[in-house]
DSSP file (Angstrom, degrees, kcal/mol; ACC not computed):
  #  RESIDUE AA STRUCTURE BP1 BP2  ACC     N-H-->O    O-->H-N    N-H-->O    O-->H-N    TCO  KAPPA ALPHA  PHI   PSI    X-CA   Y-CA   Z-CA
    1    1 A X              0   0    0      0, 0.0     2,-0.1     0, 0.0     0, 0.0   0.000 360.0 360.0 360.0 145.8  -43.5   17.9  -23.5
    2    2 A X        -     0   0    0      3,-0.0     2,-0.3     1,-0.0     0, 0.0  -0.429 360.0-145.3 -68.7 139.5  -41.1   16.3  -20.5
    3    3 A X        -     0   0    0     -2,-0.1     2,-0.5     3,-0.0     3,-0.0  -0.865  35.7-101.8-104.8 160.8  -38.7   18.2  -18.4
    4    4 A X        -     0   0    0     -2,-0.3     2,-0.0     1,-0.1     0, 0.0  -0.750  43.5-127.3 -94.8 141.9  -35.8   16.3  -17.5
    5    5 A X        -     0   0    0     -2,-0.5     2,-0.4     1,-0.1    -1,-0.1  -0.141  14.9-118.5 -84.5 145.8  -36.3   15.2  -14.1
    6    6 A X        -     0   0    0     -2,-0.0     2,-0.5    -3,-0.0    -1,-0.1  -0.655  17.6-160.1 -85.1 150.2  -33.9   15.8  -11.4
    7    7 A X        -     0   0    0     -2,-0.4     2,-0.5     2,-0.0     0, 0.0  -0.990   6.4-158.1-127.2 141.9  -32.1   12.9   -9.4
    8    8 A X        -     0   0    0     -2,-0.5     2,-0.4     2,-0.0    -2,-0.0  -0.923  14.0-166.4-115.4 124.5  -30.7   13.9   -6.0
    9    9 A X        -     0   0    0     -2,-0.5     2,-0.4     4,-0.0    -2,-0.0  -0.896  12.4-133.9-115.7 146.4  -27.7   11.2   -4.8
   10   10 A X    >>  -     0   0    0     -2,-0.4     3,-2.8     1,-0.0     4,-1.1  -0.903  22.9 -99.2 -99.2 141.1  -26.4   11.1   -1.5
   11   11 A X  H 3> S+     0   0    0     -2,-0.4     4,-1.0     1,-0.3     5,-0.1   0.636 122.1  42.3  22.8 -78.0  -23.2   11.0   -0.3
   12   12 A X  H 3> S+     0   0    0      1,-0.2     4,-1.6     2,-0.2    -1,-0.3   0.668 107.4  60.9 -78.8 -17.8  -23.0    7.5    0.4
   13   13 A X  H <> S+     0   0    0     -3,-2.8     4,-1.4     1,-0.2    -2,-0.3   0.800 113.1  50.2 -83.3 -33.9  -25.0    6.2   -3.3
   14   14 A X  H  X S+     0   0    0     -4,-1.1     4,-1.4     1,-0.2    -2,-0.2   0.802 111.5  36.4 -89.5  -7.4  -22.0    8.0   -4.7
   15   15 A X  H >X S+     0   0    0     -4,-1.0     3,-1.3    -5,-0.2     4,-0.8   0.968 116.6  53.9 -90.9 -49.8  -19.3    6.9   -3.2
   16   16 A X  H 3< S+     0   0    0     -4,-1.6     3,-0.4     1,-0.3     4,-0.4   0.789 109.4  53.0 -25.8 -59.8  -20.6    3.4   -3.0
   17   17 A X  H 3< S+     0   0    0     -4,-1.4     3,-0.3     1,-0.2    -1,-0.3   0.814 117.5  33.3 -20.6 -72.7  -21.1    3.6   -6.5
   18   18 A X  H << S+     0   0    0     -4,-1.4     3,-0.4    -3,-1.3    -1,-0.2   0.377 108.2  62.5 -79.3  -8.8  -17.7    4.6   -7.3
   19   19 A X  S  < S+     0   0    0     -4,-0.8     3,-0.4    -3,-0.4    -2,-0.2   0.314  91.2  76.4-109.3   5.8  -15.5    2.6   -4.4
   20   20 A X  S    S+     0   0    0     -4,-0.4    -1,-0.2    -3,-0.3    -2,-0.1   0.471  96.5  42.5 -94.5  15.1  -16.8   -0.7   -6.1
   21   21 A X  S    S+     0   0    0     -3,-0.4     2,-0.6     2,-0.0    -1,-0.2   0.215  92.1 105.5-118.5  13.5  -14.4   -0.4   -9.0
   22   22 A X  S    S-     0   0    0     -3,-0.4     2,-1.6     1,-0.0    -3,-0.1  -0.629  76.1-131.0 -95.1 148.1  -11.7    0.6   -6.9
   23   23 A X        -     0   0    0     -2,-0.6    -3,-0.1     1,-0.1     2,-0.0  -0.510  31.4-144.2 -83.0  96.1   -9.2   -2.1   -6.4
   24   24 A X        -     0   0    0     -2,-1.6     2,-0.5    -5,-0.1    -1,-0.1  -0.040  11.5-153.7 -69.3 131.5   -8.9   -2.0   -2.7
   25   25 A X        -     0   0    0     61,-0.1     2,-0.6    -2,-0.0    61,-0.2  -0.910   5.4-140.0-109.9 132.3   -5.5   -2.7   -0.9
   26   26 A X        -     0   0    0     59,-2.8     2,-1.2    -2,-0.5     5,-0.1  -0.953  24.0-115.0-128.5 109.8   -4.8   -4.0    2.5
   27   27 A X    >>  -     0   0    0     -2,-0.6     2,-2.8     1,-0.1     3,-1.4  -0.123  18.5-154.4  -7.8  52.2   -2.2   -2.7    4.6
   28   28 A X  T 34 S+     0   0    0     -2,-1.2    70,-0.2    69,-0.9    -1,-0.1   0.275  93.2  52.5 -45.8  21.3    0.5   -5.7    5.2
   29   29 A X  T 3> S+     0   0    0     -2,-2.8     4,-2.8    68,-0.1    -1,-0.3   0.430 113.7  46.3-106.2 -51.3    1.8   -4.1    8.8
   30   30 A X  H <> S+     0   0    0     -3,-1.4     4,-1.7     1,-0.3    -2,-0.2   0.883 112.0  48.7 -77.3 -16.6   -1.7   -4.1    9.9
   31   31 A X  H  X S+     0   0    0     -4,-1.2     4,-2.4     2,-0.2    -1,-0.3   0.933 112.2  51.1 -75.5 -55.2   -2.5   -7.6    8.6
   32   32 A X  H  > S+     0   0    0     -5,-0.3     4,-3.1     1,-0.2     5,-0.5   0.954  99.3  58.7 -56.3 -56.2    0.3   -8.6   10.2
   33   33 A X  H  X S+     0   0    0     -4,-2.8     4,-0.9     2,-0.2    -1,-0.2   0.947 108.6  49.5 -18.8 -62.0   -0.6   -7.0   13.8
   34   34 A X  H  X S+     0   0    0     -4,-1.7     4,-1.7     2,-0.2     3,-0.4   0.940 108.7  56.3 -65.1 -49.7   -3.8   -9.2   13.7
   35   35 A X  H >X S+     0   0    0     -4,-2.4     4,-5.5     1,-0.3     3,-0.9   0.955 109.6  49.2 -17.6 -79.8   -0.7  -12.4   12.7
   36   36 A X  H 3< S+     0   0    0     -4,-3.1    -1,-0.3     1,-0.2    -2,-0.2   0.693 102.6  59.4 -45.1 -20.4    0.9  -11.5   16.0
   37   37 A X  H 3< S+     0   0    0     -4,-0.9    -1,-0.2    -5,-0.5    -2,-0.2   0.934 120.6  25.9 -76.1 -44.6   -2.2  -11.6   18.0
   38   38 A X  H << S+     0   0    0     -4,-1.7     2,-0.3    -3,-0.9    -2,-0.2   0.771 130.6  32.1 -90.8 -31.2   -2.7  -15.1   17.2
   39   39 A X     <  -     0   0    0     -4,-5.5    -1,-0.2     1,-0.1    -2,-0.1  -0.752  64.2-177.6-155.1 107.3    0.9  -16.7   16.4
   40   40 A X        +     0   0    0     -2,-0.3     2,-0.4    -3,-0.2    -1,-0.1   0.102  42.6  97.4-108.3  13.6    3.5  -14.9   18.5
   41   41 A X  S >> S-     0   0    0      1,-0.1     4,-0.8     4,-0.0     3,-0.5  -0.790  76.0-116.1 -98.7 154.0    7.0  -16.5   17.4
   42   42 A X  H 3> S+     0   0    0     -2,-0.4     4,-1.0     1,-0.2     5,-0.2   0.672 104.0  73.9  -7.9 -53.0    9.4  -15.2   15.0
   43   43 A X  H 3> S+     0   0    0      1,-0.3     4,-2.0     2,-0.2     3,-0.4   0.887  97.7  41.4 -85.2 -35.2    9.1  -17.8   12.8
   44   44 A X  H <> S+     0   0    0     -3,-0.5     4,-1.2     1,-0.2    -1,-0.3   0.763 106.1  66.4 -90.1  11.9    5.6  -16.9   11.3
   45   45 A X  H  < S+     0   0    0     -4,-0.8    -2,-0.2     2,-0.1    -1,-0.2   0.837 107.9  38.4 -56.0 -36.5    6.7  -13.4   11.3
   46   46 A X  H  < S+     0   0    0     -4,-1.0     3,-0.4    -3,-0.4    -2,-0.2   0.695 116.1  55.6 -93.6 -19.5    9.2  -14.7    8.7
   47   47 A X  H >X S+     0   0    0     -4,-2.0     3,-3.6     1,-0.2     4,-2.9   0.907 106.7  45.6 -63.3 -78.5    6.7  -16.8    7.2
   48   48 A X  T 3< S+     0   0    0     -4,-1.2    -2,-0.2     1,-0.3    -1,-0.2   0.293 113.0  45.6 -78.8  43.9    4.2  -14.4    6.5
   49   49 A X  T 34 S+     0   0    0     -2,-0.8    -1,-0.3    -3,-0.4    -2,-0.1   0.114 106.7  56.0-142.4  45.7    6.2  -11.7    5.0
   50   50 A X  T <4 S+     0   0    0     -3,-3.6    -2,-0.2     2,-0.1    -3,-0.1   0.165 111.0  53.0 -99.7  -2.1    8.2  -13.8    2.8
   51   51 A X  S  < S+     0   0    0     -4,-2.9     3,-0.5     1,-0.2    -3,-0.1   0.845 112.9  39.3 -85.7 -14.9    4.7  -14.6    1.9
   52   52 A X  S    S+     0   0    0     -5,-0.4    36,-3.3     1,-0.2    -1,-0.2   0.713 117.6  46.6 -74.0 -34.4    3.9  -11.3    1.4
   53   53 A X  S    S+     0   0    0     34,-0.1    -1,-0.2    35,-0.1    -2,-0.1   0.130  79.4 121.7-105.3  25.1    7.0  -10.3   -0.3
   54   54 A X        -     0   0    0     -3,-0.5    35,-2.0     1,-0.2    -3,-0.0  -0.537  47.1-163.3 -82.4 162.7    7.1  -13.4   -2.7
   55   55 A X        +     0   0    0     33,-0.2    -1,-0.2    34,-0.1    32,-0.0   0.861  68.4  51.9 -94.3 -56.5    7.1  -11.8   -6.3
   56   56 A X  S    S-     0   0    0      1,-0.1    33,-0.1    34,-0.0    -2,-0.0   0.500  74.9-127.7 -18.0 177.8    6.0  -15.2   -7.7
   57   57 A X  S  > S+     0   0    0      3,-0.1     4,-2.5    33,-0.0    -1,-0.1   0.484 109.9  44.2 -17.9 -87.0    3.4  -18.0   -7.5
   58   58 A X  H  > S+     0   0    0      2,-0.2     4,-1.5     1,-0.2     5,-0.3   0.984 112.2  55.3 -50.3 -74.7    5.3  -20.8   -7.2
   59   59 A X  H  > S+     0   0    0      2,-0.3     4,-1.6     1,-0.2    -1,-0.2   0.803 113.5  41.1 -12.7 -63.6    7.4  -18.9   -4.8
   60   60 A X  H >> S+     0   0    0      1,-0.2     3,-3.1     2,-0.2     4,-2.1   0.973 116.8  50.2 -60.8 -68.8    4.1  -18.1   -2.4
   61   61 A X  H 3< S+     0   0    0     -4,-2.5     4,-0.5     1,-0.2    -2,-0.3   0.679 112.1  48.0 -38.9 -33.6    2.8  -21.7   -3.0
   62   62 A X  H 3< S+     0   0    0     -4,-1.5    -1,-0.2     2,-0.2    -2,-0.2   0.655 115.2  44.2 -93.0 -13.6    6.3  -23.0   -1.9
   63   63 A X  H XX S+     0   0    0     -3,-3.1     3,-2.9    -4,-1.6     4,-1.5   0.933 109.7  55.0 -74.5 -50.9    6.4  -20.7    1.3
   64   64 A X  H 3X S+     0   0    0     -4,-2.1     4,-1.3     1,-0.3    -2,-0.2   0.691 106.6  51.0 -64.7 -11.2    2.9  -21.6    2.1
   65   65 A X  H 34 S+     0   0    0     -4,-0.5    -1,-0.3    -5,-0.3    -2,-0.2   0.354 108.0  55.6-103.5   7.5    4.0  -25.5    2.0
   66   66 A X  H X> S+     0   0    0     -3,-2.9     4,-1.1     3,-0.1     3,-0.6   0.848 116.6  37.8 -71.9 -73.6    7.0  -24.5    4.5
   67   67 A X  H 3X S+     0   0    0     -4,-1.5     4,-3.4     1,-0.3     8,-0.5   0.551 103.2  61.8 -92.8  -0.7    4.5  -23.2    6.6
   68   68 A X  H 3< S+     0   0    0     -4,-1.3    -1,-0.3    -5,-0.2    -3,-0.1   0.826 112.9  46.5 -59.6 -46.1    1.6  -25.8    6.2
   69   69 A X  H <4 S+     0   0    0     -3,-0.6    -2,-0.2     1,-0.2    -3,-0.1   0.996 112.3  53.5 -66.0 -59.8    4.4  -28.4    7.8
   70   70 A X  H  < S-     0   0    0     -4,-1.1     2,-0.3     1,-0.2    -2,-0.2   0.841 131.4 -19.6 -10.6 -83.8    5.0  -26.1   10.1
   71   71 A X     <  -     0   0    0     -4,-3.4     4,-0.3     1,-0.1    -1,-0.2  -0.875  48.4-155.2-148.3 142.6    1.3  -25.2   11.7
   72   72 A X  S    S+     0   0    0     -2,-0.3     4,-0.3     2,-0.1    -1,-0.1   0.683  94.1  48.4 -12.5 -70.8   -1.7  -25.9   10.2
   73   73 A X  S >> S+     0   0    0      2,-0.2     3,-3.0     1,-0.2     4,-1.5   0.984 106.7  59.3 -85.2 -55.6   -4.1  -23.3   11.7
   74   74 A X  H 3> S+     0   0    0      1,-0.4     4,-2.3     2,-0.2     5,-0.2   0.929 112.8  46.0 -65.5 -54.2   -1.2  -20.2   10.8
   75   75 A X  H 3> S+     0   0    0     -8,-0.5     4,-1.1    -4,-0.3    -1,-0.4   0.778 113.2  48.2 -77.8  -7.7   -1.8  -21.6    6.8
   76   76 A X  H X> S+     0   0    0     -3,-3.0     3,-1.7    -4,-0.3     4,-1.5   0.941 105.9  51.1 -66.3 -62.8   -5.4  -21.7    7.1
   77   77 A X  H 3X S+     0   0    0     -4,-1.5     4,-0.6     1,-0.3    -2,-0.2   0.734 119.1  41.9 -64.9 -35.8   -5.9  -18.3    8.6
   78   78 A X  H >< S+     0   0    0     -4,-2.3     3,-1.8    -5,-0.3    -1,-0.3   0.937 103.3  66.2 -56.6 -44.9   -3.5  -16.9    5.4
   79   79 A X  H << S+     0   0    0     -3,-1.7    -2,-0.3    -4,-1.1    -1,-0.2   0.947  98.0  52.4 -28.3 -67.3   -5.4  -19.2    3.3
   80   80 A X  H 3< S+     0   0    0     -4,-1.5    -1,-0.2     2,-0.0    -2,-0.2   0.769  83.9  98.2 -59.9 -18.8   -8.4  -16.8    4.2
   81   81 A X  S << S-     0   0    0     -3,-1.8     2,-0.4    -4,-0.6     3,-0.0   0.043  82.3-130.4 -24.0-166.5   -6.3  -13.6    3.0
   82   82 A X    >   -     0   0    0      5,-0.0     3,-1.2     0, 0.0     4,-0.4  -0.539  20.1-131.8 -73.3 141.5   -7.7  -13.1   -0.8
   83   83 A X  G >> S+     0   0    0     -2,-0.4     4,-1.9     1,-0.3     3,-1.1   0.816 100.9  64.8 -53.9 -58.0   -4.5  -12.8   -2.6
   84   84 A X  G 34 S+     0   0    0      1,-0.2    -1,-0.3     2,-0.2    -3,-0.0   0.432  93.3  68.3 -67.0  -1.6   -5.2   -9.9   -4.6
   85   85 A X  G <4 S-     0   0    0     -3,-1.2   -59,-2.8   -60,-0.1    -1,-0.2   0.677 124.4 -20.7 -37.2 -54.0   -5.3   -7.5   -1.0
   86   86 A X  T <4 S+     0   0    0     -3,-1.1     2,-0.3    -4,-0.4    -2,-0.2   0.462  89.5 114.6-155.6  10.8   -1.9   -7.9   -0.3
   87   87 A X    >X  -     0   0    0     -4,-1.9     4,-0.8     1,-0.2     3,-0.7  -0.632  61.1-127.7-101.2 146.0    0.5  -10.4   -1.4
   88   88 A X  G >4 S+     0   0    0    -36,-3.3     3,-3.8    -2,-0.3    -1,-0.2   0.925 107.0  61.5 -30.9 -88.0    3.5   -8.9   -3.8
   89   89 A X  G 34 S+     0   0    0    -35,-2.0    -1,-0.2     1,-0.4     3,-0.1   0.423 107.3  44.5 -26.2 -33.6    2.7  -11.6   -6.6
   90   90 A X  G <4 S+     0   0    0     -3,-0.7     2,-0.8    -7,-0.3    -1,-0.4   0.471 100.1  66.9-104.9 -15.3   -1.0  -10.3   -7.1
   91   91 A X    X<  +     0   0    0     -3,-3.8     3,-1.0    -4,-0.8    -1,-0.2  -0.519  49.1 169.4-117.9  62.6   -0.7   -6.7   -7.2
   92   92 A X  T 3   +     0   0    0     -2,-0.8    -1,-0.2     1,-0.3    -2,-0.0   0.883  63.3  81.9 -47.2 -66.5    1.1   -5.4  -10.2
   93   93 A X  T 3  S-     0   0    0     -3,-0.1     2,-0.3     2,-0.1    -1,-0.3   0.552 107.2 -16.4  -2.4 -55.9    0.3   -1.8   -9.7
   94   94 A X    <   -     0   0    0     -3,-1.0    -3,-0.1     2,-0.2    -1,-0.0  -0.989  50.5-125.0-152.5-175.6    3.1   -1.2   -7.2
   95   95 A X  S    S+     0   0    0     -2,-0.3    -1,-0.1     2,-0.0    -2,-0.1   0.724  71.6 111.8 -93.7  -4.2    5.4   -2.8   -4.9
   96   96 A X        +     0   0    0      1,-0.2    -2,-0.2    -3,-0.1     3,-0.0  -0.194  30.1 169.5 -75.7 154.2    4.3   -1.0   -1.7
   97   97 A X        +     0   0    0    -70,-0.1   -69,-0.9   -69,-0.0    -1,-0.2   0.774  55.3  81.3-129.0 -31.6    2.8   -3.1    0.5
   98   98 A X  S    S-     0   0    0    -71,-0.2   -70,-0.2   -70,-0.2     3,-0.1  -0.098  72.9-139.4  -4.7 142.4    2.7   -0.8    3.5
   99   99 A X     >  +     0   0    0    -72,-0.1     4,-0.8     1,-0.0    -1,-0.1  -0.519  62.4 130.6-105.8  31.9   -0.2    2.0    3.7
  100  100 A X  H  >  +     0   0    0      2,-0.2     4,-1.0     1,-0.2    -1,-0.0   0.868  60.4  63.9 -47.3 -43.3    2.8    4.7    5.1
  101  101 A X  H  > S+     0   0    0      1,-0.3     4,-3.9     2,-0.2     3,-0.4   0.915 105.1  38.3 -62.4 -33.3    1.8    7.3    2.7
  102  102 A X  H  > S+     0   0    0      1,-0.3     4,-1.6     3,-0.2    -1,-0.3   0.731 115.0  47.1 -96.0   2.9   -1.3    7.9    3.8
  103  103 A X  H  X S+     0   0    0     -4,-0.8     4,-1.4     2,-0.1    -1,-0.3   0.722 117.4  49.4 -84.8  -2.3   -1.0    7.7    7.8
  104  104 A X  H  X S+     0   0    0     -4,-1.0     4,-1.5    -3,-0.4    -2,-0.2   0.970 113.4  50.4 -96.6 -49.9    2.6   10.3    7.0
  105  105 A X  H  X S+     0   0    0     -4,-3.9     4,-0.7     2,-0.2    -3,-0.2   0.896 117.4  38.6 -20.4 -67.5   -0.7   12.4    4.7
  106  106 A X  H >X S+     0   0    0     -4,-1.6     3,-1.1     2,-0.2     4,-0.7   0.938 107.2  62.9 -63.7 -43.3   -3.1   12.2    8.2
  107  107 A X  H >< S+     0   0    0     -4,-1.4     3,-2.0     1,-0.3     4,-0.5   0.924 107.8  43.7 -60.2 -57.6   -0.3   12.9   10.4
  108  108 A X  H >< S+     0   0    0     -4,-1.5     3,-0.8     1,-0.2    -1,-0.3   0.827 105.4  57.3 -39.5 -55.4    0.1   16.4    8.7
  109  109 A X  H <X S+     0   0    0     -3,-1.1     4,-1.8    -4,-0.7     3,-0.3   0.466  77.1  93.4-100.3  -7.8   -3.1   17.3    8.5
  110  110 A X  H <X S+     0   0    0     -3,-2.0     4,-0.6    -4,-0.7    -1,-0.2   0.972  87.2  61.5 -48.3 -40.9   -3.7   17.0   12.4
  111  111 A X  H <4 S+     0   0    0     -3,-0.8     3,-0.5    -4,-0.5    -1,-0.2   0.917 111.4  30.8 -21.2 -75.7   -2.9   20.5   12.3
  112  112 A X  H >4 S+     0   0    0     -3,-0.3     3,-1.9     1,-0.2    -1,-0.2   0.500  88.9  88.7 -77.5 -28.6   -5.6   21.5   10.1
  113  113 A X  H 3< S+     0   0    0     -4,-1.8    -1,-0.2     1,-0.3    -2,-0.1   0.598  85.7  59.1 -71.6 -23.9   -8.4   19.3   10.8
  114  114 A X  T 3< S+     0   0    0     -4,-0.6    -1,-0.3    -3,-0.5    -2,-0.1   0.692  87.5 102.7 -73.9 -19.8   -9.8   21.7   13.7
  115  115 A X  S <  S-     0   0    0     -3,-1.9     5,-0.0     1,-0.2     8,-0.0  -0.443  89.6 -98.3 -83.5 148.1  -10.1   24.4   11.4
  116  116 A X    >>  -     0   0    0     -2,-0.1     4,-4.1     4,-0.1     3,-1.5  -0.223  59.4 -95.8 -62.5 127.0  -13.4   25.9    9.6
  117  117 A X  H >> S+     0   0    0      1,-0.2     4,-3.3     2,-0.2     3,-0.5   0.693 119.9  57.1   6.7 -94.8  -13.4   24.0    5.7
  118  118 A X  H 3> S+     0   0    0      1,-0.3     4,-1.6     2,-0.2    -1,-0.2   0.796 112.4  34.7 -14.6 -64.8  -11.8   26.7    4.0
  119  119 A X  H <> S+     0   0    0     -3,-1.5     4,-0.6     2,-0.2     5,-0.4   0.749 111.9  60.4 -88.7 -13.0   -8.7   27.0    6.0
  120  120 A X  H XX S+     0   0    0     -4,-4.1     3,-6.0    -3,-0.5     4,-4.9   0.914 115.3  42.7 -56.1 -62.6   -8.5   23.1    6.6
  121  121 A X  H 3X S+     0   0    0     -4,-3.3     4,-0.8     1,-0.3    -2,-0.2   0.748 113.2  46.5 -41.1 -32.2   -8.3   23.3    2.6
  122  122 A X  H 3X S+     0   0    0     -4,-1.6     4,-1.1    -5,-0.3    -1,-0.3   0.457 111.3  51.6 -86.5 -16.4   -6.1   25.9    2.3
  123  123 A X  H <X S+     0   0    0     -3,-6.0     4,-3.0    -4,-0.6     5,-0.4   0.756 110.9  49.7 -80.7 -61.9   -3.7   24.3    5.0
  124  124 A X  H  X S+     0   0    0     -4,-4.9     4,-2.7    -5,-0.4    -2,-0.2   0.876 115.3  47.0 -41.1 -30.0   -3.9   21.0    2.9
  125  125 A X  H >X S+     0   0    0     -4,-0.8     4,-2.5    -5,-0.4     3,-1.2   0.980 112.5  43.2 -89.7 -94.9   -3.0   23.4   -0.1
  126  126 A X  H 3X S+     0   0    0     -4,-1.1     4,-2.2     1,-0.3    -2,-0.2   0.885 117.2  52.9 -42.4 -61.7    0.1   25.5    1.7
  127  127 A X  H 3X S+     0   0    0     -4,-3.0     4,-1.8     1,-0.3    -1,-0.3   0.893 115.1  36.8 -58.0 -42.1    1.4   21.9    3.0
  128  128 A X  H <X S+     0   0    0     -4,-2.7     4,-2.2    -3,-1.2     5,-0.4   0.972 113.5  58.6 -81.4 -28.0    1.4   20.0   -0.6
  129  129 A X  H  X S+     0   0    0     -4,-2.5     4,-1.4    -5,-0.2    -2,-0.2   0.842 107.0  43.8 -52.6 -22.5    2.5   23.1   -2.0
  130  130 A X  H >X S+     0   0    0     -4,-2.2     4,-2.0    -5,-0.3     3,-1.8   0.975 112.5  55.9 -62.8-108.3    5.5   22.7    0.4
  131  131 A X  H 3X S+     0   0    0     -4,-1.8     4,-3.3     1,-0.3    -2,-0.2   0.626 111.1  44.5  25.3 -73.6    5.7   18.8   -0.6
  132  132 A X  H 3X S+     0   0    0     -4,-2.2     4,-2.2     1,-0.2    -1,-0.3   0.952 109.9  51.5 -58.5 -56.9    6.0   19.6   -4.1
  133  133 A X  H <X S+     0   0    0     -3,-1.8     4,-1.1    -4,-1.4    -2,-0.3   0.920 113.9  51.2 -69.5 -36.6    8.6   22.6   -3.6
  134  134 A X  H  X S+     0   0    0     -4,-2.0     4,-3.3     2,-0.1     3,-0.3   0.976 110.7  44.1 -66.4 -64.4   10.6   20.1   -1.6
  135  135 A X  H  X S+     0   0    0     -4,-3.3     4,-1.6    -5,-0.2     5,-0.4   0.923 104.1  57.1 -26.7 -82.2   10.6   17.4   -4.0
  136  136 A X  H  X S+     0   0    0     -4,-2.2     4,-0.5     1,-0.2    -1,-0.2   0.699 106.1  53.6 -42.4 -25.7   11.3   19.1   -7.1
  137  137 A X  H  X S+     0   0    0     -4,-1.1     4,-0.5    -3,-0.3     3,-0.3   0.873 109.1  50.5 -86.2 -44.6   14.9   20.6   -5.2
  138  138 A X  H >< S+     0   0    0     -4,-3.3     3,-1.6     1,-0.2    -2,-0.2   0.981 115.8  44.5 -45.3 -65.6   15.6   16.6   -4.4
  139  139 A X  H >< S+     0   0    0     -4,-1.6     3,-1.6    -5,-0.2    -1,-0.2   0.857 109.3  54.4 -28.2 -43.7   14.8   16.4   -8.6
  140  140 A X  H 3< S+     0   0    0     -4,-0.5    -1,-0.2    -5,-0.4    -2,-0.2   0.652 107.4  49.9 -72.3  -8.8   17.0   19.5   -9.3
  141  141 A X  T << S+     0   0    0     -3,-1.6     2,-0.6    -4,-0.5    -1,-0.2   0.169  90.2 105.7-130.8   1.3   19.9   17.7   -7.5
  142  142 A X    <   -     0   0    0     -3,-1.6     2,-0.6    -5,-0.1     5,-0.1  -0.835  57.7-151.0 -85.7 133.5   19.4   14.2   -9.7
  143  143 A X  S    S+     0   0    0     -2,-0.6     2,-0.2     3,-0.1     3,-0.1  -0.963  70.7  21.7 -79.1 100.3   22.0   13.4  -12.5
  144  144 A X  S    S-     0   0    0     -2,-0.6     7,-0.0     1,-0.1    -2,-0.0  -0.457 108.2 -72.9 108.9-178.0   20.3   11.5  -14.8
  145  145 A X  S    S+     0   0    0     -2,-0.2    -1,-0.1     2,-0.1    -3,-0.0   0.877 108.4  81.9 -89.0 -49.3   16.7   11.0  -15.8
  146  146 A X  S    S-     0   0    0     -3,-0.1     2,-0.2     1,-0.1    -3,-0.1  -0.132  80.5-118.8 -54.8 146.8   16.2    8.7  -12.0
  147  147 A X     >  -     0   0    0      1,-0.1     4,-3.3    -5,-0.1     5,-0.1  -0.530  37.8-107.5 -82.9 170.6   15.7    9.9   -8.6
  148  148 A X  H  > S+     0   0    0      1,-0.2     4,-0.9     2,-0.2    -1,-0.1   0.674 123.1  51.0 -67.7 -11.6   18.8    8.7   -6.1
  149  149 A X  H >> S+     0   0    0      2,-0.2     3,-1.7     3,-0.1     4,-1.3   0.868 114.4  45.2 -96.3 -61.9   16.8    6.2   -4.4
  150  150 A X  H 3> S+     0   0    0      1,-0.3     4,-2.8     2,-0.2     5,-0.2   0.863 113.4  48.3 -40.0 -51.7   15.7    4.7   -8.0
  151  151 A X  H 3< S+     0   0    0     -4,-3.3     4,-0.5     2,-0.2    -1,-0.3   0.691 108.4  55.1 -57.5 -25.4   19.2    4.9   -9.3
  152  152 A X  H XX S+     0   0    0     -3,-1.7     3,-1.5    -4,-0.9     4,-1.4   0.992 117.6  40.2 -72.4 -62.0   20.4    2.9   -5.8
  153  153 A X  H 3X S+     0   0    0     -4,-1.3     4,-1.1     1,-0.3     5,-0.2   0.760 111.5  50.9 -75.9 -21.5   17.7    0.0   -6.7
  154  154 A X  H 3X S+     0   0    0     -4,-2.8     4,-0.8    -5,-0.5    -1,-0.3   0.703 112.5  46.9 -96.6  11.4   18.1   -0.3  -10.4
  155  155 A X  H <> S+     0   0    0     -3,-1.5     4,-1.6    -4,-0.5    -2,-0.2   0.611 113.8  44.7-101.0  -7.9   21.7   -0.7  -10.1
  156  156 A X  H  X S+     0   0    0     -4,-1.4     4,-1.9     2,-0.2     5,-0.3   0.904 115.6  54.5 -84.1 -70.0   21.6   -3.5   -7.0
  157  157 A X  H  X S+     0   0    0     -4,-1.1     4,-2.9     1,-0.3    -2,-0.2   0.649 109.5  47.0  24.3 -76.2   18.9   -4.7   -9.4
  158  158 A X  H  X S+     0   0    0     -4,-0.8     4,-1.4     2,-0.2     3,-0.3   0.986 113.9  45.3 -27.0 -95.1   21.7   -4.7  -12.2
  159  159 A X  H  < S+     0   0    0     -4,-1.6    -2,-0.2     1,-0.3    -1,-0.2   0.720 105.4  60.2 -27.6 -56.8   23.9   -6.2  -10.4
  160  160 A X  H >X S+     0   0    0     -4,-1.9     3,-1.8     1,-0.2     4,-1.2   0.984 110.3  42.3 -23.8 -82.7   21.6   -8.8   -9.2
  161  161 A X  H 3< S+     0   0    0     -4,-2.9    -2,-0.2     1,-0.3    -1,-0.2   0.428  99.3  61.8 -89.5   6.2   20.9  -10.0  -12.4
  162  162 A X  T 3< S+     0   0    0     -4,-1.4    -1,-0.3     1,-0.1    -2,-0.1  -0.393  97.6  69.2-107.5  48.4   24.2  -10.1  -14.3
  163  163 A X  T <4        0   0    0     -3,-1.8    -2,-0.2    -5,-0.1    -3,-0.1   0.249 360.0 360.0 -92.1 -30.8   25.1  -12.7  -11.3
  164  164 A X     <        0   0    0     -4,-1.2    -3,-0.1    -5,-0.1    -2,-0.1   0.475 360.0 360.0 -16.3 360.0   22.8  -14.6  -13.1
């Protein structure tokens, strides 16, 4: 009769493993940095993040043919972007296109990071409990089923669209 056999995974076979079905997101300020390096007026600042922020298709295709007249080389080097990284129009999942939460996450945790395991964890632990307890008084203080910042966008939102 067999015994079932063990398998020992490392670290890196698991993550690997597991970070190839995550849909990976790219940071539109830092994409942009790299923008500035290369094409340092205004105007493809305002090119590429109305390309970033187009919600659309047509809308991205009709910026990128702004900026194709424009400069060439500035719409290839977007061209190389893949779409589904960072542009509004491709990401359904949310609108943020920023990566804030998690550098405002690290920045907190500088604290902790010196500390033996345990008490890093247990810092991380006191700090979202703290998070949470904050939130939930912002909640406590909402009138209706929306937070205040939701209720400010879906009524410009509103508004917006009975101009229609």
């Amino acid at each position: 009769m067999e015994e079932p056999g063990v398998t020992i995974l490392t670290c890196t076979q698991i993550l690997t493993s597991h970070l190839l079905v995550i849909d990976k997101r790219l940071c539109i300020r830092h994409i942009y940095e790299n923008v500035k390096k290369l094409f340092k007026t205004k105007e493809y600042k305002e090119y590429f993040w109305r390309c970033a922020t187009a919600t659309t298709i047509p809308e991205f295709e009709a910026i990128m043919v702004e900026l194709w007249n424009c400069d060439i080389k500035a719409y290839q080097w977007l061209l190389k972007i893949p779409p589904k990284h960072c542009y509004k129009f491709h990401t359904a999942i949310s609108d943020m296109l920023l990566n804030n939460l998690c550098e405002v996450f690290n920045s907190k945790l500088v604290n902790g990071r010196d500390k033996p395991i345990i008490n890093c964890l247990e810092f991380i632990r006191e700090y979202l409990m703290q998070r949470i307890c904050n939130v939930m008084k912002v909640l406590n203080r909402c009138q209706g089923p929306l937070t205040p910042t939701s209720t400010k966008i879906l009524e410009s939102n509103t508004t917006l669209v009975s101009k229609c």
